[in-house]
VOBA-1610 file (N, C-alpha, C; in pm, whole numbers, padded with zeros to 5 digits, always signed):
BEGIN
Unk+00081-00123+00000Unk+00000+00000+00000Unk+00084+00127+00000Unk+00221+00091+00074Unk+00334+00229+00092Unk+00344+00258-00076Unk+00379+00178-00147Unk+00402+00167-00287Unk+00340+00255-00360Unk+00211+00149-00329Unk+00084+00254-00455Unk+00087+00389-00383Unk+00025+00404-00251Unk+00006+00545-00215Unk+00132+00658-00265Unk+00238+00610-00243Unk+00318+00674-00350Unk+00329+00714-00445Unk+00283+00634-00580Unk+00290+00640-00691Unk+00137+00735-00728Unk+00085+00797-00618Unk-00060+00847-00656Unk-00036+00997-00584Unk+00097+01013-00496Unk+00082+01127-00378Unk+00206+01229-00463Unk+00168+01319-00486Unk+00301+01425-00506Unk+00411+01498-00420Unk+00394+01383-00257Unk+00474+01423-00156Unk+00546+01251-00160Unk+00633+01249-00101Unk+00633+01099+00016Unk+00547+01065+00125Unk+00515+00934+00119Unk+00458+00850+00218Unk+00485+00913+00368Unk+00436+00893+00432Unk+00483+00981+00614Unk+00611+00853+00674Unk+00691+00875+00714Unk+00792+00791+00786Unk+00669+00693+00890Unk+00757+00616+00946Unk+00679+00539+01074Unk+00663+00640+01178Unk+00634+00631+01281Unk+00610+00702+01362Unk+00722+00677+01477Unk+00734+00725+01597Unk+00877+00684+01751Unk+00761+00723+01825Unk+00802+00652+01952Unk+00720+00676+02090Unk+00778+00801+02123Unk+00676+00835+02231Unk+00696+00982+02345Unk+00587+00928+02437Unk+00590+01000+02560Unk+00582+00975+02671Unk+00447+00878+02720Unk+00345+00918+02596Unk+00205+00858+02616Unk+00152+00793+02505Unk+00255+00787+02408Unk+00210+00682+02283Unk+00333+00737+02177Unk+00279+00759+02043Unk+00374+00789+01966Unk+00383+00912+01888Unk+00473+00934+01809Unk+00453+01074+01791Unk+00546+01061+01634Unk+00455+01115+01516Unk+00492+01075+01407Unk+00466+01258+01292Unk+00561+01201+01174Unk+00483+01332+01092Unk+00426+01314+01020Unk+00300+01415+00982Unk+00221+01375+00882Unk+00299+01450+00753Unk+00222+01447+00644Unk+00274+01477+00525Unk+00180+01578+00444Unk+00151+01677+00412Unk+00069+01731+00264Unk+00110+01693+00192Unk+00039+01691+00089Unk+00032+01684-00029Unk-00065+01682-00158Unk-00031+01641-00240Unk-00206+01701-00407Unk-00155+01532-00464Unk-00289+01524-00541Unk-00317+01416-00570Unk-00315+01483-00765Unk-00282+01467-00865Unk-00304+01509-00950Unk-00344+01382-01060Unk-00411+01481-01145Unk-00470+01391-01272Unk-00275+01361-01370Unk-00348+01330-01468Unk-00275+01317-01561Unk-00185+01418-01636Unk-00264+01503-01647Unk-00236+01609-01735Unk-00211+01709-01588Unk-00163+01682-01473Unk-00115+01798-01341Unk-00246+01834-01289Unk-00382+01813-01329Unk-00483+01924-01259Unk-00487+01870-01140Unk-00554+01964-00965Unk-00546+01909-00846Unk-00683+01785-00876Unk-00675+01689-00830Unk-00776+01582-00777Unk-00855+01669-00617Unk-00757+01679-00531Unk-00780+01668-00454Unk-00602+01806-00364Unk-00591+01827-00270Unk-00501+01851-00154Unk-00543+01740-00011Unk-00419+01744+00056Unk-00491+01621+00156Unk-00323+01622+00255Unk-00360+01521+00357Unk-00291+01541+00458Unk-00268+01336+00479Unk-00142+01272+00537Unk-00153+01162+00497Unk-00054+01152+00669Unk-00119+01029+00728Unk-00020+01021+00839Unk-00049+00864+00860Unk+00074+00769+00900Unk+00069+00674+00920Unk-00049+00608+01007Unk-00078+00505+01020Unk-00127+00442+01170Unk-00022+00332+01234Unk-00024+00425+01347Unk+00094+00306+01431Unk-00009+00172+01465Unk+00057+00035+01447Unk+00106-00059+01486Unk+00088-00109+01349Unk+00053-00070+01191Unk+00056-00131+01092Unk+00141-00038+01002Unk+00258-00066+00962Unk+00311+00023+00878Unk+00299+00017+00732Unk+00213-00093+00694Unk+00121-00075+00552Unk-00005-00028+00562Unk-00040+00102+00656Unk-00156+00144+00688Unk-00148+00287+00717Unk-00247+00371+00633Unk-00250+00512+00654Unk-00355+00608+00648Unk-00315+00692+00758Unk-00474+00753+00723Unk-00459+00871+00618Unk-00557+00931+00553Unk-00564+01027+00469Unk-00676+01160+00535Unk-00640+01270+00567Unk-00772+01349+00522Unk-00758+01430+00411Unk-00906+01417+00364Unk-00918+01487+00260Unk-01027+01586+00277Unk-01002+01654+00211Unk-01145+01813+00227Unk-01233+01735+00147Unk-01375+01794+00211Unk-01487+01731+00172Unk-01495+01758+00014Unk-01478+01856-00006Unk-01492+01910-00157Unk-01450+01820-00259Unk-01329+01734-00223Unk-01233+01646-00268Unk-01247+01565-00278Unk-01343+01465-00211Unk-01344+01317-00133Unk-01385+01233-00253Unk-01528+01301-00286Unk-01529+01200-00436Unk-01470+01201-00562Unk-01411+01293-00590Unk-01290+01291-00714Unk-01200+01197-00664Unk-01149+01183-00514Unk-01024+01131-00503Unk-01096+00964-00472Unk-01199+00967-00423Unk-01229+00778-00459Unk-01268+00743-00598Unk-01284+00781-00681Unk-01308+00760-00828Unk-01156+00759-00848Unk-01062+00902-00816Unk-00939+00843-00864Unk-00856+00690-00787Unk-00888+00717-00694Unk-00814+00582-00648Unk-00916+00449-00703Unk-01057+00446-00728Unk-01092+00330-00816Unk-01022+00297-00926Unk-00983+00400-00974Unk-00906+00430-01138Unk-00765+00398-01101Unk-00672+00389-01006Unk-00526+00408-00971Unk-00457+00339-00937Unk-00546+00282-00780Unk-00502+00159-00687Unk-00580+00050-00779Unk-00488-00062-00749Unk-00503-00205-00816Unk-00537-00242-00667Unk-00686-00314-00676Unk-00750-00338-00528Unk-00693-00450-00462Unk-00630-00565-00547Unk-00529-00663-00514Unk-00419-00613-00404Unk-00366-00507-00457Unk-00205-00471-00370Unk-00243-00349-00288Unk-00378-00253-00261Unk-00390-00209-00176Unk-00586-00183-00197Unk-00644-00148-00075Unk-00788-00139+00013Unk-00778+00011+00032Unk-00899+00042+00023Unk-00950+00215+00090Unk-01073+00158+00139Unk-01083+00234+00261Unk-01210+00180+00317Unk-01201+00358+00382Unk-01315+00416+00389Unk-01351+00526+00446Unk-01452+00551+00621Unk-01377+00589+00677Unk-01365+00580+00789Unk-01417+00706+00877Unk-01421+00778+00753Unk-01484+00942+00843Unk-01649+00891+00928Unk-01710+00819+00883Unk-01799+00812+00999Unk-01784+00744+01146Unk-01625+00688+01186Unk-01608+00656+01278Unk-01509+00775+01363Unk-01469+00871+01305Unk-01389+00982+01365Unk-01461+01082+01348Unk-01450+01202+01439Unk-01485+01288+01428Unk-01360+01386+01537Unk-01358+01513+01429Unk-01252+01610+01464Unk-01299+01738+01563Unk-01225+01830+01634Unk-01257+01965+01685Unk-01126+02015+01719Unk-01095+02203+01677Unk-00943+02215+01682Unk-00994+02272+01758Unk-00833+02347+01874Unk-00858+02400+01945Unk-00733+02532+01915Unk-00797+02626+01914Unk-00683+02772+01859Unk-00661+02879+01952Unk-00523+02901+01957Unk-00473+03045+01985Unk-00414+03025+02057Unk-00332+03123+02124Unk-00201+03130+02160Unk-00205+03063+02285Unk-00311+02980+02353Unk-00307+02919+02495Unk-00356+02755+02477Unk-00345+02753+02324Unk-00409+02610+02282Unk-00306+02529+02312Unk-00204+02509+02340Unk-00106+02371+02406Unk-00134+02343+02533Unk-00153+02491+02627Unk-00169+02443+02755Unk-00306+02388+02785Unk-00390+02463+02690Unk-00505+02401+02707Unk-00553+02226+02652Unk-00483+02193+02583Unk-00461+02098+02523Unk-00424+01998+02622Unk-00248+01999+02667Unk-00216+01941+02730Unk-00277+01879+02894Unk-00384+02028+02955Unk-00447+01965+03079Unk-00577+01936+03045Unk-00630+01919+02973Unk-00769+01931+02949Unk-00786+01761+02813Unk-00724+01798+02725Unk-00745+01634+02633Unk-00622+01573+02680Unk-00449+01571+02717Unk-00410+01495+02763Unk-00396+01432+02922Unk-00411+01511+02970Unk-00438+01538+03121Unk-00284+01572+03140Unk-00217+01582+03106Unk-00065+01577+03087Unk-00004+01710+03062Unk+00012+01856+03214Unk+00061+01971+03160Unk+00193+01953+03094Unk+00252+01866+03195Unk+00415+01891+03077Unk+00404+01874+02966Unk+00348+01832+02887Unk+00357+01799+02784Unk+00342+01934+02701Unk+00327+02015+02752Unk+00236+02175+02685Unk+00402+02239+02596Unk+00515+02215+02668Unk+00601+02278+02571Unk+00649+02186+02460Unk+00650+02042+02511Unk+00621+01983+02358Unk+00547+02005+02269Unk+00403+02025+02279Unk+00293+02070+02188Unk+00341+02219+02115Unk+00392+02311+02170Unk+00469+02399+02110Unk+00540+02364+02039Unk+00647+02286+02047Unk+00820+02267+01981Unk+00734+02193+01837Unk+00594+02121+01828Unk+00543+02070+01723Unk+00545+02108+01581Unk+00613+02104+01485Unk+00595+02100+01363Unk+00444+02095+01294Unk+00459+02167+01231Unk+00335+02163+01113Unk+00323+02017+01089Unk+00177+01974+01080Unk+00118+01880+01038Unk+00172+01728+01141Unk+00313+01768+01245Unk+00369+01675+01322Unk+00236+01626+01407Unk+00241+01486+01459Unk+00090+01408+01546Unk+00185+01351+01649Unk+00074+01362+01729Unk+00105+01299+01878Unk+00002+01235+01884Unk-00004+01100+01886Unk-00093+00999+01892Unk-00102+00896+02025Unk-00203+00959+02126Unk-00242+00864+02239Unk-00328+00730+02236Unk-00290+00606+02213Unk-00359+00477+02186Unk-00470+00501+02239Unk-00593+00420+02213Unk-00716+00410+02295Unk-00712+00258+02374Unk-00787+00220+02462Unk-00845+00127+02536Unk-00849+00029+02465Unk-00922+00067+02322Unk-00978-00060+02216Unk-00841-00111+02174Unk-00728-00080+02197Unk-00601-00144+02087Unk-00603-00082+01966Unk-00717-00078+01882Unk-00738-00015+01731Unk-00674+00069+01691Unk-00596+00112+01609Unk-00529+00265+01579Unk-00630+00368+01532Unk-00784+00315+01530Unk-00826+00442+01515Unk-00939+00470+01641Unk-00862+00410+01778Unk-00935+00404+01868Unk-00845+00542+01948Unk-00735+00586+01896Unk-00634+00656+01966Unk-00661+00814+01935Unk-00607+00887+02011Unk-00634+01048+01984Unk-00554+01110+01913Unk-00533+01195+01860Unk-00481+01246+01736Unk-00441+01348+01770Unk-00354+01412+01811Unk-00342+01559+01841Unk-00248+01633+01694Unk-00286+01700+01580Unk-00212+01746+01461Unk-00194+01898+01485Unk-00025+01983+01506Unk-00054+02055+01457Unk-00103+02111+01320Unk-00150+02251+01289Unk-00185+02274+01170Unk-00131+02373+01134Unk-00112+02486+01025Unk-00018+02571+00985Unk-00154+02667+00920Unk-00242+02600+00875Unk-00375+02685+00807Unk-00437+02844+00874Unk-00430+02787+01029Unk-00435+02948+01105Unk-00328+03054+01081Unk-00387+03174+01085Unk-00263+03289+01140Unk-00220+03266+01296Unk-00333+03189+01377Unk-00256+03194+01494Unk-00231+03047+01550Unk-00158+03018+01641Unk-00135+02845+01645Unk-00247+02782+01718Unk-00260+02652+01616Unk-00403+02598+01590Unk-00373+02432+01616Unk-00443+02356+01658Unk-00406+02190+01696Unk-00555+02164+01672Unk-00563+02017+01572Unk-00623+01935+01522Unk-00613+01841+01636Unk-00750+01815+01672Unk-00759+01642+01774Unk-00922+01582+01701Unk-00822+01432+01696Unk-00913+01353+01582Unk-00904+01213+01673Unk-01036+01175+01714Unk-01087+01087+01764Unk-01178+01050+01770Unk-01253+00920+01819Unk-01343+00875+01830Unk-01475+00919+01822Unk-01587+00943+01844Unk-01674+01040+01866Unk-01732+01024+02016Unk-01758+00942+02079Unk-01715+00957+02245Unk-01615+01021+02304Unk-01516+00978+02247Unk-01379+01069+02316Unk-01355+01227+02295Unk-01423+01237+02180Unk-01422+01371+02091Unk-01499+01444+02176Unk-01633+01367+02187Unk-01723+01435+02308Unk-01710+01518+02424Unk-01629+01365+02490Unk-01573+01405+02680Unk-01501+01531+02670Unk-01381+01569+02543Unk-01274+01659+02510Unk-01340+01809+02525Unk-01446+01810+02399Unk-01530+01915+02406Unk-01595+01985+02518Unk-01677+01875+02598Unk-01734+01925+02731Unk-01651+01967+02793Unk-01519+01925+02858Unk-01460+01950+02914Unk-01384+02055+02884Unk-01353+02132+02770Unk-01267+02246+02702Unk-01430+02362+02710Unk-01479+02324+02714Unk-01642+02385+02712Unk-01678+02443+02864Unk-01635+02365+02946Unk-01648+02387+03082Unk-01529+02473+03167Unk-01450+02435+03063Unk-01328+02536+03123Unk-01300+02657+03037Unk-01439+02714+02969Unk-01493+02881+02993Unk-01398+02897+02779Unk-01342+02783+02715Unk-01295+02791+02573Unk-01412+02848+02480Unk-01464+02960+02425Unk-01579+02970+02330Unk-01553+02881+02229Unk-01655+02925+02143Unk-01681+02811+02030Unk-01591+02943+01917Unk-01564+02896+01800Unk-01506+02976+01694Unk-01576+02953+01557Unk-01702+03050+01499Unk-01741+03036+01416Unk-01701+02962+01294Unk-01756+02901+01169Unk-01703+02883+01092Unk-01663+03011+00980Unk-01697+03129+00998Unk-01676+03229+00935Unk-01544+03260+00996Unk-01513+03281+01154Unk-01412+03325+01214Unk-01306+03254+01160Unk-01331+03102+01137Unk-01174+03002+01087Unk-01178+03021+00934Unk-01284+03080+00843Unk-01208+03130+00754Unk-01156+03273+00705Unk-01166+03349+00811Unk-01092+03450+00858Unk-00971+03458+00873Unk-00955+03360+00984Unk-00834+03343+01006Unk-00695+03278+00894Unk-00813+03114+00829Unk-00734+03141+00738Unk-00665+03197+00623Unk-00763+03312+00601Unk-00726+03378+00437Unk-00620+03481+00518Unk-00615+03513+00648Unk-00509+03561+00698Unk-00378+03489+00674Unk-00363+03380+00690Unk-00249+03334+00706Unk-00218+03280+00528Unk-00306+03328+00445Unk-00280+03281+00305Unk-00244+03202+00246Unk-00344+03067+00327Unk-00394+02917+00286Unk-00503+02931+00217Unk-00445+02826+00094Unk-00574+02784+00027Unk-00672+02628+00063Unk-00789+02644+00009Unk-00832+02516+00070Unk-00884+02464-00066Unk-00914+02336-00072Unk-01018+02299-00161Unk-01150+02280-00180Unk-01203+02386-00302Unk-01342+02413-00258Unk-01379+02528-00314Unk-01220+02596-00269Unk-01312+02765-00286Unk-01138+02794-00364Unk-01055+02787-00314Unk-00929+02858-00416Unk-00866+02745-00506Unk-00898+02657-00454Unk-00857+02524-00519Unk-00937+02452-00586Unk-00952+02409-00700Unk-01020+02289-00766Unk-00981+02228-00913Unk-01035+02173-00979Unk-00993+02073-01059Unk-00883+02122-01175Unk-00949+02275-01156Unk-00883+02302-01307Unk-00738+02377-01213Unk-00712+02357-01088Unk-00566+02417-01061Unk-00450+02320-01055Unk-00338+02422-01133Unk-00229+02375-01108Unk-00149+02380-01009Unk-00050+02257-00930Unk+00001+02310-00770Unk+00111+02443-00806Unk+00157+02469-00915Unk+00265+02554-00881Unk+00213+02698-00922Unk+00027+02703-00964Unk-00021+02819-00988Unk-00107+02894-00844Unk-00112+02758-00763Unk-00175+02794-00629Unk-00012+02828-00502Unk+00058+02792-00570Unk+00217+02842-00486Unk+00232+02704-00375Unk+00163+02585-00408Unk+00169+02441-00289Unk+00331+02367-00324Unk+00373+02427-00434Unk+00515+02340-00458Unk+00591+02297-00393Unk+00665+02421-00237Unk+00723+02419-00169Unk+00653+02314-00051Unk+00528+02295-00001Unk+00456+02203+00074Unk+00393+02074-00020Unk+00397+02079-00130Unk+00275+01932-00153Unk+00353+01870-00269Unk+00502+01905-00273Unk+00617+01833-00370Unk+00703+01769-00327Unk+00735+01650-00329Unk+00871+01582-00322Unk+00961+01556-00434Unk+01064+01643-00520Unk+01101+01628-00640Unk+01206+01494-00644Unk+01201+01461-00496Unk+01335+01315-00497Unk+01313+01231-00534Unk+01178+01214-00505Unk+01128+01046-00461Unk+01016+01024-00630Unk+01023+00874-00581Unk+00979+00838-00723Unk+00856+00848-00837Unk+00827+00769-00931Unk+00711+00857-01041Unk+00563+00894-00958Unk+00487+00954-01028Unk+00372+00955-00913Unk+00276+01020-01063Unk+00153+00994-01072Unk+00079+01046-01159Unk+00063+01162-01182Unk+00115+01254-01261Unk+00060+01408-01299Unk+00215+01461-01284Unk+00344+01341-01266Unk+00480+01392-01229Unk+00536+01446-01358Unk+00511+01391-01483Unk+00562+01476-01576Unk+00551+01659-01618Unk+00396+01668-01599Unk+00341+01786-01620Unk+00439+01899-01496Unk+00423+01822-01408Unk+00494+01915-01299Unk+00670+01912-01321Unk+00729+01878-01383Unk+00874+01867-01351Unk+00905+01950-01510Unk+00803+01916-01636Unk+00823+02029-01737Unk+00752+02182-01661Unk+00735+02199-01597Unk+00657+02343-01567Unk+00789+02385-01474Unk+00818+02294-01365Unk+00956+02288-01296Unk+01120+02346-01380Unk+01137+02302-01473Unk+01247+02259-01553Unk+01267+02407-01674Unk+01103+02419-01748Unk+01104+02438-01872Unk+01003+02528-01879Unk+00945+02545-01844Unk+00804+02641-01826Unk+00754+02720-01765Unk+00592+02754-01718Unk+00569+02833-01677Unk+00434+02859-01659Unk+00359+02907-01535Unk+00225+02930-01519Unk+00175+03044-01540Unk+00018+03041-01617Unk+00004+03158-01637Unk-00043+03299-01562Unk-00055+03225-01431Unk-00145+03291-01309Unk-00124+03228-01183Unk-00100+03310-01098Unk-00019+03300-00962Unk-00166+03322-00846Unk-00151+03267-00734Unk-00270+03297-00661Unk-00159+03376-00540Unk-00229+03528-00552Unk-00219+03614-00455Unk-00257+03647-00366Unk-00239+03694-00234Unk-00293+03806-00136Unk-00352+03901-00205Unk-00474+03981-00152Unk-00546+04081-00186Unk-00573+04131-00113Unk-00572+04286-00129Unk-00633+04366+00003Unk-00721+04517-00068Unk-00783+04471-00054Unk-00883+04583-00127Unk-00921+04749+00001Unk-00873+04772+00095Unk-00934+04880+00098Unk-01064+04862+00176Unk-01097+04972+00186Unk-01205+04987+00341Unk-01351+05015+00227Unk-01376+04897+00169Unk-01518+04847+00101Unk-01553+04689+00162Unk-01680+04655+00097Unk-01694+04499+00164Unk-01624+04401+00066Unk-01634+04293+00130Unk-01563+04175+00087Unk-01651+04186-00034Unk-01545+04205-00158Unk-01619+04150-00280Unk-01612+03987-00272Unk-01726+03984-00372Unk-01797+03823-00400Unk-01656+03715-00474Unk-01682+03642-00453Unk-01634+03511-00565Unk-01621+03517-00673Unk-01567+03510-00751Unk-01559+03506-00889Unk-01542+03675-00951Unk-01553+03788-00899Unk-01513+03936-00890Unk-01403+03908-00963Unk-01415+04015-01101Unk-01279+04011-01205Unk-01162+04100-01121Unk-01075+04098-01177Unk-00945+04182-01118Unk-00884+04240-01269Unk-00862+04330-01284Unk-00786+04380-01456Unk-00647+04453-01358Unk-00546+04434-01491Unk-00425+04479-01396Unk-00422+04619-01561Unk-00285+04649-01528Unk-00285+04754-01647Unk-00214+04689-01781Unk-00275+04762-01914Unk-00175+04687-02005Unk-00277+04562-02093Unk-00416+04525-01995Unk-00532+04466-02094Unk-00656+04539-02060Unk-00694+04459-02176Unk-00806+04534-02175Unk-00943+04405-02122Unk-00920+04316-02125Unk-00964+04196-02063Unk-00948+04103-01897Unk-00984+04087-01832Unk-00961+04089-01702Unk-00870+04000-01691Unk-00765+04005-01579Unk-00665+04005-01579Unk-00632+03899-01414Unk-00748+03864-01381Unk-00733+03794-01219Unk-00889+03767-01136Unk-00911+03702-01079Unk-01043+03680-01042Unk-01027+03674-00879Unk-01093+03746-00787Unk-01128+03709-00669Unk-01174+03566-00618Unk-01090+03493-00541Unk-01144+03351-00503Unk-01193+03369-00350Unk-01152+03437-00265Unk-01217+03478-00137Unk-01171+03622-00059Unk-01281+03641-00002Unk-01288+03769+00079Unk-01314+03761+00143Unk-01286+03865+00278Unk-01294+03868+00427Unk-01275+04010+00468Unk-01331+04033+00614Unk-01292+04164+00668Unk-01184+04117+00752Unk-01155+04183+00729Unk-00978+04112+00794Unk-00944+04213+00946Unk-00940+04179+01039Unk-00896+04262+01160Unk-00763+04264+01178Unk-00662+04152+01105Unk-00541+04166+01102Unk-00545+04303+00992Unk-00567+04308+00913Unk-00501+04384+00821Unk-00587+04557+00803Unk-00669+04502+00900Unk-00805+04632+00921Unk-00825+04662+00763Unk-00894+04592+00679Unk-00952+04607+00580Unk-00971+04454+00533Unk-01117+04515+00432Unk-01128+04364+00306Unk-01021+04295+00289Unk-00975+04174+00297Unk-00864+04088+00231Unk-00888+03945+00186Unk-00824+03926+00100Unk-00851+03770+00055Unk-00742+03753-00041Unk-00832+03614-00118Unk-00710+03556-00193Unk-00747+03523-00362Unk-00699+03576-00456Unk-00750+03534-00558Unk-00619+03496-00691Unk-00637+03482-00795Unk-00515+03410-00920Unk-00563+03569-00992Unk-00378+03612-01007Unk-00348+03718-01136Unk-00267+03671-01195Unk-00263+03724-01306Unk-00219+03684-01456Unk-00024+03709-01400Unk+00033+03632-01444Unk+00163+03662-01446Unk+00268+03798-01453Unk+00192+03836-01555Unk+00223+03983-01591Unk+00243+04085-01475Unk+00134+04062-01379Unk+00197+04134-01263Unk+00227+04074-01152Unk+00374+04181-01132Unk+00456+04117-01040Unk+00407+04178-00887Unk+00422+04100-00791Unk+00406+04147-00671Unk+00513+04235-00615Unk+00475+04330-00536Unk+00350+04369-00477Unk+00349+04457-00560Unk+00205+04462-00641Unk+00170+04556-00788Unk-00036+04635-00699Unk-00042+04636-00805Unk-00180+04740-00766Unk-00272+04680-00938Unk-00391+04649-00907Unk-00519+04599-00991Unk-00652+04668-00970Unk-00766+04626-01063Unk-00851+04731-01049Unk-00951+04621-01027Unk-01042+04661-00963Unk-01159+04540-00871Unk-01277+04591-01000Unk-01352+04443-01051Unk-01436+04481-01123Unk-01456+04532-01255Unk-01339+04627-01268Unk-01368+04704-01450Unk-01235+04753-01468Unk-01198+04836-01521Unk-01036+04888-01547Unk-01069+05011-01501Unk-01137+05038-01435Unk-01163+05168-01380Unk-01185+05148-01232Unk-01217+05039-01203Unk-01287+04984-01081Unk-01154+05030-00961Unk-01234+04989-00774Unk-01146+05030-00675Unk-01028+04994-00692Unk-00886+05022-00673Unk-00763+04956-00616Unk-00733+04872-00580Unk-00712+04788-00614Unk-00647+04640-00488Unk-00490+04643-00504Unk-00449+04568-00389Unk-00330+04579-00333Unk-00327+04449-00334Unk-00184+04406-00438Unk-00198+04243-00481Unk-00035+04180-00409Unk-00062+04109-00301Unk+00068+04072-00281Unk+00116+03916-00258Unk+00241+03909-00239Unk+00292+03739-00255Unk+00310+03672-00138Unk+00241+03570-00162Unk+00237+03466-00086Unk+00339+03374-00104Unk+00386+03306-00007Unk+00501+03181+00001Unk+00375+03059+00095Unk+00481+02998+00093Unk+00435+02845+00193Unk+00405+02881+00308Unk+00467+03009+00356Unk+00471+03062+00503Unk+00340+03157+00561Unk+00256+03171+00399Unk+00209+03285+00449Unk+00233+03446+00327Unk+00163+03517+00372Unk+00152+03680+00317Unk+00313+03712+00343Unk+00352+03809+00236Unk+00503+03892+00214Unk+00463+03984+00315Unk+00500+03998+00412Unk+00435+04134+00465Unk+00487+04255+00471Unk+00495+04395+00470Unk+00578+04511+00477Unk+00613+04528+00639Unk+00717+04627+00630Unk+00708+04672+00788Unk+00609+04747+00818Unk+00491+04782+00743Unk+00373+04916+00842Unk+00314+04807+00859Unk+00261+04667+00792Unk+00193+04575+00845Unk+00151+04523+00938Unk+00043+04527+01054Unk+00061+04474+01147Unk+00123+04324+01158Unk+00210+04273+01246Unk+00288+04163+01222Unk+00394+04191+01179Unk+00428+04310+01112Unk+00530+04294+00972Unk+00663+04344+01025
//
């Protein structure tokens, strides 16, 4: 199954996992699933299960889920590896912001020391506490995540256990965090998801995932040609940027962007937000190559408001020094 999942993932497989103090503690992996011709299938997150090391879990964004089991009907040879879908036996809840380890550590592990480990955690790194049942998907999941602007931990368990976690983070005075608020937060930190900036017709090195959802070492993988001529020899025609439009409302979805120099639109709005980091509209949308960051576009018409178009890395928004953060 290490094999095929390979030959289908545009990252590497996740290593095995090593113990720590209350079970084990392993890394997960991003990565894009691509067609043939490079388009995304899917983005997704892949982490072993300890005690079977031909066994792994995947999440995938909902948006994704059935492209990527049609592709794996189409991919995996059912002989040399099984998908069996499992989201109705897990269920997830993160817990965010700058007090989420300690809260973490006394509250779902019962375990404060553990709170500056949960810090020292790597993106997408798991700390995995076994369950009672033996099962590896009887165990708790603690993932950091990198998707927030502020530090954010994934816990994926059971749905009893998920439960007790909640009440108890519930009782010790944690609010709830809208689903508007977490995508706030993330167009702050200038993640894309799949769904809304991501889908079939994107390329990974036009959404900027190269540096996170590529392994150029390791071996063939479907959609590897398209990506290593674009790598090597080529070139995309449209980059997905930061946007900051100015003290108007979040323009809509699909909102043209014209830069100067056409007369035809030139970039499309993929999301908007009122942004309290940046005290104005901000989001994230694809401009045409032609302009380079940090450049200036016109919202809507070639006459239309200002936007303020800037570059994103793996890390996040370029930020200036007046920036808050910056």
């Amino acid at each position: 199954p290490g094999q095929m999942l390979s030959g289908i993932m545009t990252n590497r497989v996740p290593d095995p996992p090593t113990e720590f103090s209350l079970g084990v503690r392993g890394d997960g992996v991003y990565s894009a699933i691509l067609t043939p011709k490079g388009k995304l299938v899917t983005d997704l997150r892949a982490f072993r299960l300890e005690g079977d090391e031909e066994a792994f879990l995947l999440e995938i964004p909902q948006a994704g889920a059935e492209g990527t089991l049609a592709h794996f009907k189409k991919y995996l040879p059912p002989r040399l590896a099984t998908v069996t879908d499992v989201s109705a036996e897990l269920r997830g809840v993160a817990v965010v912001g700058p007090d989420a380890p300690a809260r973490i550590a006394k509250l779902a592990l019962h375990e404060s020391s553990l709170e500056e480990e949960l810090m020292e955690m790597g993106e997408n790194e798991v700390l995995t506490v076994p369950g009672k049942g033996g099962h590896p998907l009887d165990g708790l999941r603690v993932i950091r995540t990198g998707e927030l602007s502020v530090p954010a931990y994934d816990l994926l368990a059971p749905e009893d256990r998920i439960g007790a976690m909640v009440q108890e983070l519930e009782e010790a005075g944690l609010p709830w965090l809208s689903g508007e608020g977490w995508r706030v937060l993330r167009i702050e930190a200038g993640r894309a998801v799949y769904g809304e900036e991501l889908d079939s017709d994107t390329i990974v090195m036009e959404a900027g995932l190269e540096a996170r959802a590529i392994d150029h070492g390791k071996g063939c993988y479907t959609g590897q040609e398209v990506v290593v001529r674009i790598r090597d020899r080529g070139r995309v025609n449209r980059h997905l940027r930061g946007l900051l439009f100015g003290d108007v409302a979040p323009p809509e979805s699909g909102t043209e962007l014209y830069i100067e120099g056409r007369e035809r639109a030139g970039g499309v709005v993929r999301s908007a937000v009122g942004s309290p980091r940046f005290g104005q509209a901000a989001g994230l949308g694809y401009v045409r190559r032609e302009l380079e960051p940090p450049g200036r576009a016109r919202l809507g018409s070639p006459d239309g408001p200002e936007v303020e178009v800037r570059e994103l890395t793996h890390h996040g928004w370029v930020l200036r020094e007046d920036d808050p953060g910056g």
